[in-house]
SEKE-452147 format. One line per 10 residues: for each residue x, z, y of N, C-alpha, C. Coordinates in nm, 2 decimals. Example, Ala and Ser with C-alpha at 12.3 -4.5 7.8 and 13.67 -1.06 7.14 Angstrom:
<vomis>
1.32:0.78:-0.57:1.23:0.78:-0.45:1.32:0.78:-0.33  1.28:0.71:-0.22:1.37:0.71:-0.11:1.29:0.79:0.00
</vomis>
This chain:
<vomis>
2.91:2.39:2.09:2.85:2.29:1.99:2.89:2.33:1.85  2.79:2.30:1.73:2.83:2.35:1.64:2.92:2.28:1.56  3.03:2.32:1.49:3.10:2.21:1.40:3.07:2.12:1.30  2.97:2.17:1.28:2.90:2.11:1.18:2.81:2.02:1.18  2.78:1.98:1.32:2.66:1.81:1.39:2.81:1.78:1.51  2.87:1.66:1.44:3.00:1.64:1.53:2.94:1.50:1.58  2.91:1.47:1.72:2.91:1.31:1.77:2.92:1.36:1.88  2.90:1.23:2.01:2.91:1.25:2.13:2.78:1.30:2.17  2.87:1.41:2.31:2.74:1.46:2.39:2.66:1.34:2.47  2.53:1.36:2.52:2.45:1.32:2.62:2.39:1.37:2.69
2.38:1.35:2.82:2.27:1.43:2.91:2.13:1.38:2.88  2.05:1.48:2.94:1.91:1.46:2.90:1.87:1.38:2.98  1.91:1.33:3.14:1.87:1.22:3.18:1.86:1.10:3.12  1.96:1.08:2.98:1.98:0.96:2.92:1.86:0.89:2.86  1.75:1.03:2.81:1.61:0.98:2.74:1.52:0.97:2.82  1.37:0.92:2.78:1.25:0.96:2.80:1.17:0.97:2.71  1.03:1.01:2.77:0.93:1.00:2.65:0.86:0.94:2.65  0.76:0.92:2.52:0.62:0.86:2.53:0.54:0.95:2.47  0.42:0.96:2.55:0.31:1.02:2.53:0.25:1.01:2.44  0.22:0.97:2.32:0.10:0.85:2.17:0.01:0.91:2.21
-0.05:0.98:2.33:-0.18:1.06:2.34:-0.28:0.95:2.36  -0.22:0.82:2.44:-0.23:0.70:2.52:-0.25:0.59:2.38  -0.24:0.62:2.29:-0.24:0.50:2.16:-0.34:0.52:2.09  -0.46:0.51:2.07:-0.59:0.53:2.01:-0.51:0.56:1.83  -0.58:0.64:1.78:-0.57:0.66:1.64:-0.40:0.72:1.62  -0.34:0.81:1.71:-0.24:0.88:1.70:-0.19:1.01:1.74  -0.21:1.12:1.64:-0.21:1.23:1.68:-0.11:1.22:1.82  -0.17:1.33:1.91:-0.05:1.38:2.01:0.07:1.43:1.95  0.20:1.32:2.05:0.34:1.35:2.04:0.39:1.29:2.11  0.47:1.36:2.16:0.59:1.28:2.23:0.71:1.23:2.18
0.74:1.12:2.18:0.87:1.03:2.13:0.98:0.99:2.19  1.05:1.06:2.19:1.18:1.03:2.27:1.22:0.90:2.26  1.22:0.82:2.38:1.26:0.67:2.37:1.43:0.66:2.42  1.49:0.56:2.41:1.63:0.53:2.46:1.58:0.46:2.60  1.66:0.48:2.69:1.67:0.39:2.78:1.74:0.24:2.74  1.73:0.14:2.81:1.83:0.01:2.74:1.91:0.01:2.76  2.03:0.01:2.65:2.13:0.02:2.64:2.22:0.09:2.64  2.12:0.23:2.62:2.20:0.32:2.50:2.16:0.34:2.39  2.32:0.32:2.26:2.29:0.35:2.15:2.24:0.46:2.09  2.21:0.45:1.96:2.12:0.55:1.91:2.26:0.70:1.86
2.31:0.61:1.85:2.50:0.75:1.84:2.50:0.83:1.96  2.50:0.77:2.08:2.48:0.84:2.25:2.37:0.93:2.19  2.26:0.97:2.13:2.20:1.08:2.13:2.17:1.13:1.98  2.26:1.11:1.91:2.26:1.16:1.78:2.28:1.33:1.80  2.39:1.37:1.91:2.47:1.47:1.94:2.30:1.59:2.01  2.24:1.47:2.10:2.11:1.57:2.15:1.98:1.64:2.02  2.01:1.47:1.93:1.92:1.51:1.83:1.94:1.62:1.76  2.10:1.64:1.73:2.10:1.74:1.61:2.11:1.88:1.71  2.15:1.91:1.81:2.09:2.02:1.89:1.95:2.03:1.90  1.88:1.93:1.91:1.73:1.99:1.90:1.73:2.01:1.72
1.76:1.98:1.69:1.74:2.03:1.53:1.80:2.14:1.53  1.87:2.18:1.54:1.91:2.32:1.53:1.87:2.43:1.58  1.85:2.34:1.71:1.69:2.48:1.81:1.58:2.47:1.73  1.54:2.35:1.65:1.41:2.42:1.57:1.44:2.47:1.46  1.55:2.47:1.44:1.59:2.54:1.27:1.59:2.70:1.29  1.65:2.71:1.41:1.67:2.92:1.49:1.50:2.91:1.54  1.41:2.84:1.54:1.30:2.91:1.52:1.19:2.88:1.47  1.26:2.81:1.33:1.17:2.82:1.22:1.21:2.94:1.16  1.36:3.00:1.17:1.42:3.12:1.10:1.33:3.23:1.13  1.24:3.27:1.26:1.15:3.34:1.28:1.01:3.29:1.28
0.98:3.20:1.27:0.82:3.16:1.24:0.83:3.15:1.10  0.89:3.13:1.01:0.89:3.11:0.86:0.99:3.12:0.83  1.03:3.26:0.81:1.17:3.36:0.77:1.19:3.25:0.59  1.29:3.26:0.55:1.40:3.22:0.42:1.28:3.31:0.35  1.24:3.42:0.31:1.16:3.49:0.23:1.01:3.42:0.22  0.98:3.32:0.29:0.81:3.32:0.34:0.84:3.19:0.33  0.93:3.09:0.27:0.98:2.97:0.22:0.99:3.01:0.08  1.06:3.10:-0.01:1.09:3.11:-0.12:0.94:3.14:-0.17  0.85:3.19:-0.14:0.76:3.24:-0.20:0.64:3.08:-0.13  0.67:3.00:-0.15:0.50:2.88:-0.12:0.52:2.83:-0.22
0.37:2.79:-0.26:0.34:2.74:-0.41:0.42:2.64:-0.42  0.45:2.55:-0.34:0.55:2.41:-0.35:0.68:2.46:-0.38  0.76:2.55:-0.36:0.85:2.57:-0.36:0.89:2.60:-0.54  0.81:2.64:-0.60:0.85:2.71:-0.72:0.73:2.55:-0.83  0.70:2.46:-0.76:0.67:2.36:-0.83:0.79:2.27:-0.90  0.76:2.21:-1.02:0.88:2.16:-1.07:0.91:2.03:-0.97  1.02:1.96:-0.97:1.04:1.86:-0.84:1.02:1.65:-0.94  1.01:1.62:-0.86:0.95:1.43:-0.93:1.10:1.40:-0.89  1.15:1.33:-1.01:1.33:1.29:-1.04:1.31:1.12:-0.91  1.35:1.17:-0.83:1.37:1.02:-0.74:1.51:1.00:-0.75
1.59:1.02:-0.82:1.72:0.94:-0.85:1.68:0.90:-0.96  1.61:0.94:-1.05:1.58:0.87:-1.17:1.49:0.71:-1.19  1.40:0.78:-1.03:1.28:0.65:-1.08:1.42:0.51:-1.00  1.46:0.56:-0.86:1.52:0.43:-0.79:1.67:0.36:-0.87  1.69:0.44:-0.97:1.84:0.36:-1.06:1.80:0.32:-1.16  1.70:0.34:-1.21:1.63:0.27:-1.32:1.69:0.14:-1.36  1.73:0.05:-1.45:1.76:-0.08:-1.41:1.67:-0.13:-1.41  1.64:-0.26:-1.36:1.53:-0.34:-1.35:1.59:-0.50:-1.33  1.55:-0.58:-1.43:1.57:-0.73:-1.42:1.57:-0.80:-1.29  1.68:-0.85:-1.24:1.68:-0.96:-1.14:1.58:-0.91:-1.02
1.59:-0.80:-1.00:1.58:-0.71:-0.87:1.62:-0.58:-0.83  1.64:-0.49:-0.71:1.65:-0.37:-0.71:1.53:-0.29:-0.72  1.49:-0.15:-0.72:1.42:-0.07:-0.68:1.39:-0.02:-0.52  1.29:0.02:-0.48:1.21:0.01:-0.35:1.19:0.16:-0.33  1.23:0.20:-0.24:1.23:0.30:-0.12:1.14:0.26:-0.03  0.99:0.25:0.01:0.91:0.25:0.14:0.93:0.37:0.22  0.96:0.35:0.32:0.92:0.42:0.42:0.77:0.47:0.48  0.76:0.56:0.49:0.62:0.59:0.61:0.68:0.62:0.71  0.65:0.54:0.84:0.72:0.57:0.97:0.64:0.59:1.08  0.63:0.67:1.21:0.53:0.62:1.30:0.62:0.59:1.42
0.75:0.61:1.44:0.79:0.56:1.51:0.96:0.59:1.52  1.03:0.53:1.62:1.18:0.60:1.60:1.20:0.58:1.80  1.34:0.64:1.80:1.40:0.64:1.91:1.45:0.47:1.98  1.48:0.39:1.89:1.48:0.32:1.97:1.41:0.19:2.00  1.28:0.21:1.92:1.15:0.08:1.88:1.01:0.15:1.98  1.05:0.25:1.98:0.95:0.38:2.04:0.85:0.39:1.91  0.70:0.32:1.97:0.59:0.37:1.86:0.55:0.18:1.76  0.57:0.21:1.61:0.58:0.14:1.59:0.45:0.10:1.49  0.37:0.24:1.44:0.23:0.21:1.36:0.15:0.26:1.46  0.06:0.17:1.51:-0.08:0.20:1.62:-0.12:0.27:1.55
-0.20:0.22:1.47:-0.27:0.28:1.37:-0.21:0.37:1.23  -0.18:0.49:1.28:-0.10:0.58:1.14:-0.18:0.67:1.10  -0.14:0.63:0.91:-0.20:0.74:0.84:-0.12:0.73:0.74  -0.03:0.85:0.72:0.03:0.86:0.66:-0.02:0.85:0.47  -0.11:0.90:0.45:-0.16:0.88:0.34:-0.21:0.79:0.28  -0.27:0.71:0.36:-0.32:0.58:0.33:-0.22:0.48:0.33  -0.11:0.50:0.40:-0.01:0.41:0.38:0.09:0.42:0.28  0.12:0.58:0.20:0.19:0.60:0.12:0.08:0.52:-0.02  -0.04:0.52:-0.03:-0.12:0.49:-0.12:-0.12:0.34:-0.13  -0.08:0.22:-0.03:-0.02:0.12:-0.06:0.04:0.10:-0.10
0.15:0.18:-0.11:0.28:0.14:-0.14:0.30:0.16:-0.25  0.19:0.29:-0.28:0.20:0.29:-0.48:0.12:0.15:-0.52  0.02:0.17:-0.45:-0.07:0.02:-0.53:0.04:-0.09:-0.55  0.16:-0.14:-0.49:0.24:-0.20:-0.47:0.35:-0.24:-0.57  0.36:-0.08:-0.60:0.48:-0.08:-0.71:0.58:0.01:-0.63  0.57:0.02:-0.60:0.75:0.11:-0.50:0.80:0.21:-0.61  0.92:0.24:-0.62:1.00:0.32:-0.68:0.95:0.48:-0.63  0.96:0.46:-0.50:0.97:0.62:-0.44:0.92:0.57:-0.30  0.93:0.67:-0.17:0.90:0.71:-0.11:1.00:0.79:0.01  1.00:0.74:0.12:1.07:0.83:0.25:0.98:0.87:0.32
0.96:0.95:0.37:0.88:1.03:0.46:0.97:1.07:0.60  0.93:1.06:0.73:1.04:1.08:0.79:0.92:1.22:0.88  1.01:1.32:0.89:0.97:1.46:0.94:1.01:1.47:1.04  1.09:1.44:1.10:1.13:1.48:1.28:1.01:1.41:1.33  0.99:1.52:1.46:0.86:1.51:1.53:0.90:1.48:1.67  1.02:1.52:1.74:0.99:1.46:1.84:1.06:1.33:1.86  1.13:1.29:1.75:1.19:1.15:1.82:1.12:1.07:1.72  1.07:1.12:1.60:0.99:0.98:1.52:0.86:1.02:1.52  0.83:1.07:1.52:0.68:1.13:1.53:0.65:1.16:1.40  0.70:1.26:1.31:0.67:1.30:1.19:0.61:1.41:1.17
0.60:1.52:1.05:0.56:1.63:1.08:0.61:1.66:0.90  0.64:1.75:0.84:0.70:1.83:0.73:0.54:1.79:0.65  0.42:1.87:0.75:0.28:1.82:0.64:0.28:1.71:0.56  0.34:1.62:0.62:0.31:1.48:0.58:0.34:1.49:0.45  0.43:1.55:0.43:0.51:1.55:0.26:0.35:1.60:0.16  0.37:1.72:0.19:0.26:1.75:0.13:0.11:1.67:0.09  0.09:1.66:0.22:-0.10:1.57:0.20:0.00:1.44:0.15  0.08:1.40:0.11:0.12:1.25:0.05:0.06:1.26:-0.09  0.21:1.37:-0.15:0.21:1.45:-0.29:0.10:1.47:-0.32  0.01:1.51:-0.29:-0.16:1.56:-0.28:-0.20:1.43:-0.37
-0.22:1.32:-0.30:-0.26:1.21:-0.38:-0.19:1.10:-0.42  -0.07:1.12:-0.41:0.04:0.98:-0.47:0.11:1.07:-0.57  0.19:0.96:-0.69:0.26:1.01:-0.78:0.39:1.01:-0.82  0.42:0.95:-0.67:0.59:0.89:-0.63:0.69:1.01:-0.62  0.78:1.00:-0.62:0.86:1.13:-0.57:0.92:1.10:-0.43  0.88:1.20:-0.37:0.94:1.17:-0.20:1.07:1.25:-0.14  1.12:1.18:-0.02:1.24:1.18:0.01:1.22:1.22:0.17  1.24:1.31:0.18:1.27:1.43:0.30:1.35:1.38:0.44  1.34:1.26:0.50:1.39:1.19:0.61:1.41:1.25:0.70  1.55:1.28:0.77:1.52:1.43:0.90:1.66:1.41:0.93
1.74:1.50:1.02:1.87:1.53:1.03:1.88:1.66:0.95  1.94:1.69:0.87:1.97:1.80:0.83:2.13:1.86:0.86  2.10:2.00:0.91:2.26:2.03:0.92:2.26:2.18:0.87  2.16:2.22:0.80:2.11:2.36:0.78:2.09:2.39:0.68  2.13:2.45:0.57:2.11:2.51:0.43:1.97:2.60:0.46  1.88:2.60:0.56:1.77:2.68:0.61:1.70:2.52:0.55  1.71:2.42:0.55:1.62:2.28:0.62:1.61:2.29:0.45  1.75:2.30:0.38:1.68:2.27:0.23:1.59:2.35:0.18  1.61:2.46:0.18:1.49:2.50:0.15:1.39:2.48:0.18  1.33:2.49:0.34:1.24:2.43:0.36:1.22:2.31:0.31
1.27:2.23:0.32:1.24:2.06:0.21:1.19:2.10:0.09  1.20:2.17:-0.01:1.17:2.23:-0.10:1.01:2.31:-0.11  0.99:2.35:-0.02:0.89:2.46:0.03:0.74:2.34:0.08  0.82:2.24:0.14:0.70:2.15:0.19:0.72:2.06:0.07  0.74:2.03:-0.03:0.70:1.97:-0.15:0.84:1.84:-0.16  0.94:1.78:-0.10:1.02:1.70:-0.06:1.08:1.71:-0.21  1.13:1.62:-0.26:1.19:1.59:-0.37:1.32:1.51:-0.39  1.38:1.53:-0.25:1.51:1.46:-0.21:1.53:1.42:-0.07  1.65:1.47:-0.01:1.65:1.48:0.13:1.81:1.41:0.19  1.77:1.35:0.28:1.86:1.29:0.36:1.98:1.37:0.39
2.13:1.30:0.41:2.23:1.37:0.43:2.31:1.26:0.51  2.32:1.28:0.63:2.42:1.20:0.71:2.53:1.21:0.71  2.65:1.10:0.67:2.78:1.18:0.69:2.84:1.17:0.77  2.80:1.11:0.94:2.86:1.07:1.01:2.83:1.23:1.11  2.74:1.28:1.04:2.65:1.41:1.12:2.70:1.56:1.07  2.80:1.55:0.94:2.80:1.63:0.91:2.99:1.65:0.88  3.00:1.76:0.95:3.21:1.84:0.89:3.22:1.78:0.77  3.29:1.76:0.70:3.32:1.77:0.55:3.31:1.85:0.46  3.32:1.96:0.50:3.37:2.09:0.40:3.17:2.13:0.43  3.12:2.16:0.53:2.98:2.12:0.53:2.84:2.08:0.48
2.93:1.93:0.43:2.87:1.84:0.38:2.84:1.88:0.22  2.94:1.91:0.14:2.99:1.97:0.05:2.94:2.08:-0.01  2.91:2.16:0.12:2.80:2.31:0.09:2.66:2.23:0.06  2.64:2.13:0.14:2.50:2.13:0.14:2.46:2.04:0.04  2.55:1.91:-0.02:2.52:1.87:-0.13:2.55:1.98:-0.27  2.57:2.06:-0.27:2.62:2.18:-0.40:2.48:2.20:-0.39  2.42:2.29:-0.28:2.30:2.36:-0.25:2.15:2.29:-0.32  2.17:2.15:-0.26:2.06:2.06:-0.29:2.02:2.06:-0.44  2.19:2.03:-0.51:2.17:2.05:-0.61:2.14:2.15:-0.72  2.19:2.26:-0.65:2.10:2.43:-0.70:1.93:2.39:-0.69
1.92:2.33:-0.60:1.75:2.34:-0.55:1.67:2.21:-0.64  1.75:2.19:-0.70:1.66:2.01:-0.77:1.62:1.95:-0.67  1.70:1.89:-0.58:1.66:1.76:-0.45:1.80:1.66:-0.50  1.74:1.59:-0.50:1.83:1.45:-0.50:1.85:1.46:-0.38  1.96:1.39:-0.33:2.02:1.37:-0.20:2.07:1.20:-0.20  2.03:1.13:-0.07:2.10:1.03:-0.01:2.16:1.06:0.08  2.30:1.03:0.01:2.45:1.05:0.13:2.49:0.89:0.23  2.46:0.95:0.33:2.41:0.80:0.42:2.53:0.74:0.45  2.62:0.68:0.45:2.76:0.60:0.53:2.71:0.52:0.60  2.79:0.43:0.72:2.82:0.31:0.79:2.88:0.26:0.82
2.99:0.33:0.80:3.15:0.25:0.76:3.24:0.33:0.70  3.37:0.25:0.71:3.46:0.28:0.58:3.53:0.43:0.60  3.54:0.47:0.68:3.59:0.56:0.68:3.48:0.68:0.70  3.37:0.65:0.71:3.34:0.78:0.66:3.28:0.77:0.52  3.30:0.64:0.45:3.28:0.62:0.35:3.38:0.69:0.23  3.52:0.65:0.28:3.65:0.70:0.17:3.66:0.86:0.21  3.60:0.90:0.37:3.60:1.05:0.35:3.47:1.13:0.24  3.38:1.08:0.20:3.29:1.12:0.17:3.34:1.11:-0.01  3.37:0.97:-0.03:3.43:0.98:-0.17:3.52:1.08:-0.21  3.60:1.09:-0.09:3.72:1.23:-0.15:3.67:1.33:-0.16
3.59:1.38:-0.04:3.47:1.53:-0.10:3.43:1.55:-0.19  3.36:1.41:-0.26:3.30:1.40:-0.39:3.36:1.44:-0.48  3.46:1.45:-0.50:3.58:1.40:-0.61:3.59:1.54:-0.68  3.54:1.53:-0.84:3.51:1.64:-0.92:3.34:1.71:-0.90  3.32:1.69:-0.82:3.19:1.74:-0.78:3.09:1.69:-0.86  2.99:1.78:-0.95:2.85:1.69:-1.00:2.79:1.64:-0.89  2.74:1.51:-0.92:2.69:1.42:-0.85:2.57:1.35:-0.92  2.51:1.38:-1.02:2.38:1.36:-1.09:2.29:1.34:-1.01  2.29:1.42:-0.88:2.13:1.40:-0.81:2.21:1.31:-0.66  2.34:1.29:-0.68:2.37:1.21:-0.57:2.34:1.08:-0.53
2.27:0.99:-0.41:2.28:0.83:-0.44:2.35:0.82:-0.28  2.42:0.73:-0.30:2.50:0.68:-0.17:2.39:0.59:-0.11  2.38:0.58:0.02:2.31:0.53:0.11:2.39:0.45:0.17  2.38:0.31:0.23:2.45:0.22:0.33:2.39:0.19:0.41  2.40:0.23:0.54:2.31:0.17:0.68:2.39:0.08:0.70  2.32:-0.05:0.75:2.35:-0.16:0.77:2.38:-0.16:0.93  2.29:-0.07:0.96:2.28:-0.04:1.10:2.43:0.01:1.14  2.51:0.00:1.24:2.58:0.05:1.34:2.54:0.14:1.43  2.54:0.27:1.41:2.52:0.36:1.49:2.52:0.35:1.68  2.67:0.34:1.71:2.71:0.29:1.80:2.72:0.16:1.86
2.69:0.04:1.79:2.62:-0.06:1.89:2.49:-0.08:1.84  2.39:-0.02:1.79:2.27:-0.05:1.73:2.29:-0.20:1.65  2.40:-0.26:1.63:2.39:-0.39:1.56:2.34:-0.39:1.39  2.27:-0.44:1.36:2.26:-0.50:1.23:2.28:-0.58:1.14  2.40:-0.53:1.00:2.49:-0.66:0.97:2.51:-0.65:0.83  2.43:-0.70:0.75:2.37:-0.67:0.63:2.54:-0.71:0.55  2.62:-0.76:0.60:2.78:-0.75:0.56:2.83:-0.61:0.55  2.79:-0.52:0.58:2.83:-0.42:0.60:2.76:-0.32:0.41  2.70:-0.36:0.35:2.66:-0.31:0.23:2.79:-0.40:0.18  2.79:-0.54:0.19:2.86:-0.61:0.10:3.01:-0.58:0.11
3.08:-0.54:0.24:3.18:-0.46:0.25:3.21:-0.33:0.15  3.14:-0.25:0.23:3.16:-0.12:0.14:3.13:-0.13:0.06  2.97:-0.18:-0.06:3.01:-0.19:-0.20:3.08:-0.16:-0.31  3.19:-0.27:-0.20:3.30:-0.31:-0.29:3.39:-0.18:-0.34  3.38:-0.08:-0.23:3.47:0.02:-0.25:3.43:0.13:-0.37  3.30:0.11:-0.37:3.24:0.19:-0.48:3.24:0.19:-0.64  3.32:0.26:-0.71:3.27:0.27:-0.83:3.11:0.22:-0.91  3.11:0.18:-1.02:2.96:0.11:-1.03:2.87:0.26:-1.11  2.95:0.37:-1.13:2.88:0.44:-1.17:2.78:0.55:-1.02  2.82:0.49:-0.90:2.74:0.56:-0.81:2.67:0.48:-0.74
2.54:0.51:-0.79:2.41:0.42:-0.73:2.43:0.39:-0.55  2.37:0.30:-0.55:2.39:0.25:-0.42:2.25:0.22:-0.33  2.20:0.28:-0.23:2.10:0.25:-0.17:2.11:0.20:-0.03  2.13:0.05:-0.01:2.11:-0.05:0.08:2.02:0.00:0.16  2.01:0.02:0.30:1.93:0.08:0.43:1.96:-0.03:0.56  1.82:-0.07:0.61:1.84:-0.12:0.70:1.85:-0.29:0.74  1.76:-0.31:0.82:1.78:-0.49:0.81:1.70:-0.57:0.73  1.68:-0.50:0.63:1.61:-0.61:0.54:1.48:-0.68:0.57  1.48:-0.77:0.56:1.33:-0.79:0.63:1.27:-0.93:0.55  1.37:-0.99:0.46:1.30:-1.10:0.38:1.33:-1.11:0.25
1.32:-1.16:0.14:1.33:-1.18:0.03:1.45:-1.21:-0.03  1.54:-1.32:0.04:1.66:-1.37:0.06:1.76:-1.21:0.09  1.75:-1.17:0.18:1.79:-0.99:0.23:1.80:-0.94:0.12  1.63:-0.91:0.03:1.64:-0.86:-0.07:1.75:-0.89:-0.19  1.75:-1.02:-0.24:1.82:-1.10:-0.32:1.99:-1.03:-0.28  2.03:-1.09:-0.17:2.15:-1.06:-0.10:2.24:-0.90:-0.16  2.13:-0.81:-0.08:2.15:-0.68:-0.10:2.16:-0.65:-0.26  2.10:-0.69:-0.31:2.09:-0.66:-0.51:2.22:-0.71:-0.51  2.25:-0.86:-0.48:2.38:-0.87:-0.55:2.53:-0.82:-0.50  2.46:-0.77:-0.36:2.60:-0.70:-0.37:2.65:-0.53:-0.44
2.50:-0.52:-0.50:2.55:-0.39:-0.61:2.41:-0.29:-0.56  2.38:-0.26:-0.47:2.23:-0.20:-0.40:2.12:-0.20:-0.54  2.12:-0.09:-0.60:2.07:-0.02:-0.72:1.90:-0.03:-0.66  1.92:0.02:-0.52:1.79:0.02:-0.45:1.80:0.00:-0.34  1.65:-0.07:-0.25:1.66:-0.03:-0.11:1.60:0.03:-0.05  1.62:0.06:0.11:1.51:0.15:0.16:1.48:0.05:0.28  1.38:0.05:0.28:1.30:-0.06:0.40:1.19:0.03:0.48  1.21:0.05:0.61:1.09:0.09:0.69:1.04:0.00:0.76  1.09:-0.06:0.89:0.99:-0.13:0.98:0.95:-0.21:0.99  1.02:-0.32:0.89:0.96:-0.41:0.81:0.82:-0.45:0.78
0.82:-0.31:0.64:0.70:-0.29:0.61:0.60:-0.22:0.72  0.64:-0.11:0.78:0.54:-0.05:0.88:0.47:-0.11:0.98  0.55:-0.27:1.00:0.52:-0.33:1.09:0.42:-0.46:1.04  0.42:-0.47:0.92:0.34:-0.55:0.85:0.20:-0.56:0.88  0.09:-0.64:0.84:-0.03:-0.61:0.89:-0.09:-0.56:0.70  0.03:-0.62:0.58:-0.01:-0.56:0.46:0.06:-0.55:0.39  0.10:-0.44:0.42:0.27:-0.38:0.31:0.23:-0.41:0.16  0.12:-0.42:0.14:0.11:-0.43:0.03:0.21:-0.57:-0.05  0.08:-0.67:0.03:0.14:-0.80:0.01:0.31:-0.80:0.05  0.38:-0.73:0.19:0.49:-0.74:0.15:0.58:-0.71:0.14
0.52:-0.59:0.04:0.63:-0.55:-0.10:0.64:-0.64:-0.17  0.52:-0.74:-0.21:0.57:-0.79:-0.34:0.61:-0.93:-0.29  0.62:-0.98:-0.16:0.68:-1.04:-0.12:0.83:-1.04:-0.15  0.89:-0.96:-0.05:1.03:-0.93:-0.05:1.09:-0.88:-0.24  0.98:-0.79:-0.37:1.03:-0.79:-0.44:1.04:-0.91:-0.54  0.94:-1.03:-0.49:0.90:-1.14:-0.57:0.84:-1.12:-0.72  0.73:-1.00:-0.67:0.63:-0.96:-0.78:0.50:-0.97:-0.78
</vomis>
């Protein structure tokens, strides 16, 4: 196992899949579902080994040299730590998701189009944009980034496991403009390569925590480190009991310096949430299922932002 994706193992009996061949209006994929009652931590350990099998052979289907050279890659990048810290009066800034499904909801947009749904979200107002790219447990695809960028003017945010100084580039290469960093997924010393990296490459990074201790480990890494393109992320989510406890931003918060933006993840689902999360320091949020599950993100975005 590599040192660098540290959680518990699982056997592969633990999952299954779903077919979306079976869902009118969704490309073919398979979606690794949870059985009930295992957490989504019980196969964080499978996930990031399949990530890593497809990272050893993207290394040979699209060598480091045949990344450096795609027109997206040598495009200038859209500042998504600049649009989501912006201040803004008596609300946070908005992170939408485009999602079509996760591991433990299974398939959650019948009807997915990624483009058309990221084009809501501008009509909406959103700050930025997540895109989520793993394909077999969310049903994503790297394209998606692109055909978004194509016609939206948001800057997007590269949703995946990363454990690969190979993946940033690629993030870069497929047009991504800021890319997810787990710290529960990632060594220390690691983590540290790959936030330096990101920031060689112009990607903002969200550094994801869930509790306190990988929260004061991540601060100490930090410590002297430029952090310009850094934003702290807070899952509200509990990895290990799948629980959701929107106490869990208002906890750690606290521990934060106010000069390091804070992006609230997870739970939110009403206006009140909204409200909540702002006051406890949450610069921005990021909301997926919420919205995905909406019948009109539009309407609520501006619900939840009370715009």
């Amino acid at each position: 196992m590599s040192a660098t994706c540290r959680l518990s193992a699982l056997t592969a009996s633990m999952v299954t899949t779903r077919n979306t061949d079976q869902v009118p209006g969704i490309e073919p994929v398979h979606i690794a579902l949870l059985v009930e009652g295992i957490g989504l931590a019980n196969i964080l350990d499978e996930i990031l080994a399949n990530k890593r099998a497809e990272v050893e052979r993207a290394r040979v289907e699209r060598p480091l040299e045949t990344l450096l050279g795609m027109p997206d890659y040598r495009l200038p990048r859209r500042n998504l730590y600049g649009a989501v810290t912006v201040p803004l009066r008596g609300r946070p800034n908005l992170i939408a998701e485009v999602k079509r499904a996760s591991p433990s909801a299974g398939v959650i947009a019948e009807d997915f189009d990624p483009v058309a749904i990221a084009q809501r979200y501008q009509a909406a107002g959103v700050a930025a944009l997540s895109v989520l790219t793993d394909e077999k447990y969310f049903g994503g695809r790297l394209e998606y980034i692109e055909q978004i960028k194509a016609v939206v003017g948001l800057p997007v945010l590269r949703k995946d496991f990363l454990c690969d100084a190979y993946q940033l580039h690629e993030s870069r290469a497929f047009g991504a403009d800021a890319v997810l960093l787990i710290g529960d997924a990632l060594e220390r010393s690691h983590l540290l390569e790959l936030v330096e990296l990101a920031g060689e490459l112009d990607l903002c990074v969200l550094l994801e925590v869930h509790e306190r201790g990988t929260l004061v480990d991540v601060l100490q890494v930090l410590q002297g480190v430029r952090r310009a393109h850094v934003l702290l992320g807070i899952n509200n989510r509990d990895l290990r009991s799948q629980q959701v406890d929107l106490r869990t931003t208002e906890r750690l918060a606290a521990l934060v310096s106010p000069g390091f933006p804070i992006v609230a993840e997870s739970g939110i689902k009403t206006r009140r949430d909204v409200q909540r999360m702002h006051a406890a320091g949450a610069r921005a949020l990021l909301i997926g299922e919420t919205l995905m599950r909406s019948g009109d993100p539009t309407t609520t975005v501006r619900e939840l932002l009370g715009v």
